[in-house]
Backbone as a ProteinNet text record, in pm:
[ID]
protein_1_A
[PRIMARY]
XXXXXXXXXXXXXXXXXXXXXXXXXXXXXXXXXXXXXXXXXXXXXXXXXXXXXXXXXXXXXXXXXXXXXXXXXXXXXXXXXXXXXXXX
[TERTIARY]
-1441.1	-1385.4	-1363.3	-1266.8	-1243.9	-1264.5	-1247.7	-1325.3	-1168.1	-1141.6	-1071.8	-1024	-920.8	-909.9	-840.3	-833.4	-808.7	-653.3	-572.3	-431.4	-344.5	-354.9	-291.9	-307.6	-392.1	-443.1	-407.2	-403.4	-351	-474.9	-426.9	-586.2	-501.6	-573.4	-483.1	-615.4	-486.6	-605.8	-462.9	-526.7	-438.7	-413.4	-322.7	-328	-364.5	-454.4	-504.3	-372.2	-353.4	-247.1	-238.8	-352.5	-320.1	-272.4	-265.6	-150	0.4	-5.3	97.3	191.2	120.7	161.1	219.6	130.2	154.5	283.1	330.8	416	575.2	584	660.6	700.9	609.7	666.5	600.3	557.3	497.4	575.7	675.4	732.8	730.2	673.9	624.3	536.3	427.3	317.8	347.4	475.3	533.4	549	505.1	566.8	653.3	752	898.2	874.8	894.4	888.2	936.3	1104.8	1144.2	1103.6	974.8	912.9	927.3	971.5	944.7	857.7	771.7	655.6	636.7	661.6	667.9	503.6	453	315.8	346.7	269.8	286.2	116.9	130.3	-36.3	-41.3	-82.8	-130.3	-231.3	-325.1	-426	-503.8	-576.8	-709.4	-797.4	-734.5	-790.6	-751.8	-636.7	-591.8	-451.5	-343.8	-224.8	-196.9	-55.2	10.4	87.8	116.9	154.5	291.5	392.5	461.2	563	665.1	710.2	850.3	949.6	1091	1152.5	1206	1190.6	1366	1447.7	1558.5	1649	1597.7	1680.4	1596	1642.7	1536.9	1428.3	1357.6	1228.2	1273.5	1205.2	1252.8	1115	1154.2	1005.1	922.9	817.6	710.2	673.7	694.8	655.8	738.8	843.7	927.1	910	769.7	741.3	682.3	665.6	571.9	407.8	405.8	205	186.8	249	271.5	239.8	383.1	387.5	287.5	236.8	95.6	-1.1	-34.6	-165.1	-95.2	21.7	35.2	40.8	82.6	71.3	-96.1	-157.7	-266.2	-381.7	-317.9	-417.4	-378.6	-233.8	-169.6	-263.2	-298.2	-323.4	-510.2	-544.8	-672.7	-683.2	-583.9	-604.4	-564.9	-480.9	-459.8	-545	-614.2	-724.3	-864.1	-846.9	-984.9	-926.6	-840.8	-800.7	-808.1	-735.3	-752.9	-924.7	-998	-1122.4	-1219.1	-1177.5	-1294.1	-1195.1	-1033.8	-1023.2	-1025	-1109.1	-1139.7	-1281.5	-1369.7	-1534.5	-1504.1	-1412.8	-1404.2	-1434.2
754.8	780	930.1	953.2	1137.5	1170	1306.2	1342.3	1394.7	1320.5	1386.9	1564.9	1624.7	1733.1	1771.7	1902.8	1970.6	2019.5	1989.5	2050	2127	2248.4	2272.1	2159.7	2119.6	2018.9	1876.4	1827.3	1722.5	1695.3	1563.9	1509.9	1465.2	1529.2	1567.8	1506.8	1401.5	1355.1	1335.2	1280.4	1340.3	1159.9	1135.5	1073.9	1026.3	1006.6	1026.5	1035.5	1128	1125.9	1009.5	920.8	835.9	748.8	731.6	602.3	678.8	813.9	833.6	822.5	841.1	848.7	689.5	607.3	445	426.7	474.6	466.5	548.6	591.2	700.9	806	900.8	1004.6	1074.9	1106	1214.7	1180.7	1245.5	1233.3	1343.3	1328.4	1440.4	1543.8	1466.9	1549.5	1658.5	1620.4	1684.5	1650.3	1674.2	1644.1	1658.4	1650.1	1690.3	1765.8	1857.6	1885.9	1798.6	1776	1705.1	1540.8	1517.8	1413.5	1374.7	1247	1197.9	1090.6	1081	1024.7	955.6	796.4	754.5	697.5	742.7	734	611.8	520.9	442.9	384.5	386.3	363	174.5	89.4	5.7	-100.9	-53.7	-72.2	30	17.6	104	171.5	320.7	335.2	295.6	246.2	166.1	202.7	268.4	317.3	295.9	274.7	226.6	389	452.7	539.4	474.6	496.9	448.5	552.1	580.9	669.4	574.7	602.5	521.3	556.6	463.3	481.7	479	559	599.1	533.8	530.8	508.4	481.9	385.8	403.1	319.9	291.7	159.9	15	-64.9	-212.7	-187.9	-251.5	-323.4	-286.8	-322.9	-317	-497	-545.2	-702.2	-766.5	-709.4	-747.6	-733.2	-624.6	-585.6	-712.2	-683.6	-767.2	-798.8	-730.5	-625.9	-754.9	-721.5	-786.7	-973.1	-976.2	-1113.7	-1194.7	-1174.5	-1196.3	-1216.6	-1081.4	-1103.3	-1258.4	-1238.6	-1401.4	-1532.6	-1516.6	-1659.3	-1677.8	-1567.4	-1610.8	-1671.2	-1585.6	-1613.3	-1784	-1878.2	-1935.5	-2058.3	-2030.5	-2082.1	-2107.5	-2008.2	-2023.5	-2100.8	-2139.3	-2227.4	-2348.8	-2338.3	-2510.4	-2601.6	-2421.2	-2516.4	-2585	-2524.3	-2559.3	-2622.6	-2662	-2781.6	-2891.3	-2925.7	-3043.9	-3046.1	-2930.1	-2989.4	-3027.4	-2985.7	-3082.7	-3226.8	-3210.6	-3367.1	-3462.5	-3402.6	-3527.6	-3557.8	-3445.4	-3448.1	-3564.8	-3621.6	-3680.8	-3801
389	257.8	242.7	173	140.2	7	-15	-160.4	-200.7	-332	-397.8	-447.7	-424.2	-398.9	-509.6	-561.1	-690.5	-631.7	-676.9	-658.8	-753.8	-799.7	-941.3	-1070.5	-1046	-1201.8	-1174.8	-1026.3	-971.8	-864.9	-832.3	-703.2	-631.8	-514.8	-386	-272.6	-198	-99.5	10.8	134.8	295.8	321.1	406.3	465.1	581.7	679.2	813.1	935.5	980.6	1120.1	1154.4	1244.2	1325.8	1247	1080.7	1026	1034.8	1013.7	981.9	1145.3	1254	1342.6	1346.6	1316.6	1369.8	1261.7	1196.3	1057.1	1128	1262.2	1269.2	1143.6	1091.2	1026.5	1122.6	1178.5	1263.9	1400.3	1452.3	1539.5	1629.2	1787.7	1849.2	1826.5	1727.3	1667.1	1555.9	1499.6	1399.6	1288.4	1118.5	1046.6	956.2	946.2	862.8	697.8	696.1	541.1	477.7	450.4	383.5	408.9	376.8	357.3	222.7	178.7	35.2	6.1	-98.6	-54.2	-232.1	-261.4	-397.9	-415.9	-540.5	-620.7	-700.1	-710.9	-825.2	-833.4	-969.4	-1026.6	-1021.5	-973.5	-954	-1104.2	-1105	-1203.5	-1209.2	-1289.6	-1290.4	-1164	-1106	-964.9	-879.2	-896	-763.1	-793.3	-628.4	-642.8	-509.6	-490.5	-363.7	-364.1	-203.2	-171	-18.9	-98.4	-5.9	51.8	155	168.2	255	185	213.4	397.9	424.1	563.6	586.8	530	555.1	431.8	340.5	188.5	98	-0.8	-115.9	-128.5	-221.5	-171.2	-227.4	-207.9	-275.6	-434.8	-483.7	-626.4	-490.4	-561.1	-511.2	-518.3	-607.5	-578.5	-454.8	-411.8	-313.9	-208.3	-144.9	-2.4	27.3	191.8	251.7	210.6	200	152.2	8.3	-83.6	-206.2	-170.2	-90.8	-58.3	-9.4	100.4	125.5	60.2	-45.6	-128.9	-200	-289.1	-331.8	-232	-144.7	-57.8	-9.2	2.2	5.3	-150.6	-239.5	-349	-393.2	-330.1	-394.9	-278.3	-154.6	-86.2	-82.2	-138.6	-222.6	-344.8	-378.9	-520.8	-491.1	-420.2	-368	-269.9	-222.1	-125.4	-222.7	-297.2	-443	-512	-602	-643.3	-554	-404.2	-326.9	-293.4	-265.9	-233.6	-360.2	-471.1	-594.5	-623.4	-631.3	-621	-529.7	-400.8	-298.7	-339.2	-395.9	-410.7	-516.4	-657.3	-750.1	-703.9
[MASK]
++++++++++++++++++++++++++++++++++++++++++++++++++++++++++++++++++++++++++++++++++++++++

């Protein structure tokens, strides 16, 4: 975990290389200034940091990441509804 960092009146925390590397923005151990990098607050403490990969971004309910958490939460409820109406 990292400690939140004081940035001109802003909290400033890093991203670790080796994602950014697995992400190609770090290309040849380099990273590009003109990096653009979109903040969006989530809930309470919780914020997605995404960074557009040669145009603009989709919603955010529209990524992959998103999709998942619902097919799984959808797949958790159907698995508990069918298993108390077989226990009936």
């Amino acid at each position: 975990m990292q400690k939140l960092r004081k940035d001109s009146g802003s909290g400033l925390v890093t991203i670790p290389k080796h994602y950014l590397k697995m992400d190609d923005v770090i290309e040849d151990g380099e990273l590009h200034e003109d990096v653009s990098v979109a903040v969006e607050r989530l809930d309470r403490r919780c914020y997605a940091i995404r960074i557009p990969d040669g145009g603009d971004l989709c919603d955010l309910s529209e990524t992959d990441f998103v999709e998942r958490l619902v097919g799984q939460r959808l797949l958790n409820e159907s698995s508990s509804r069918t298993g108390s109406s077989l226990a009936d």
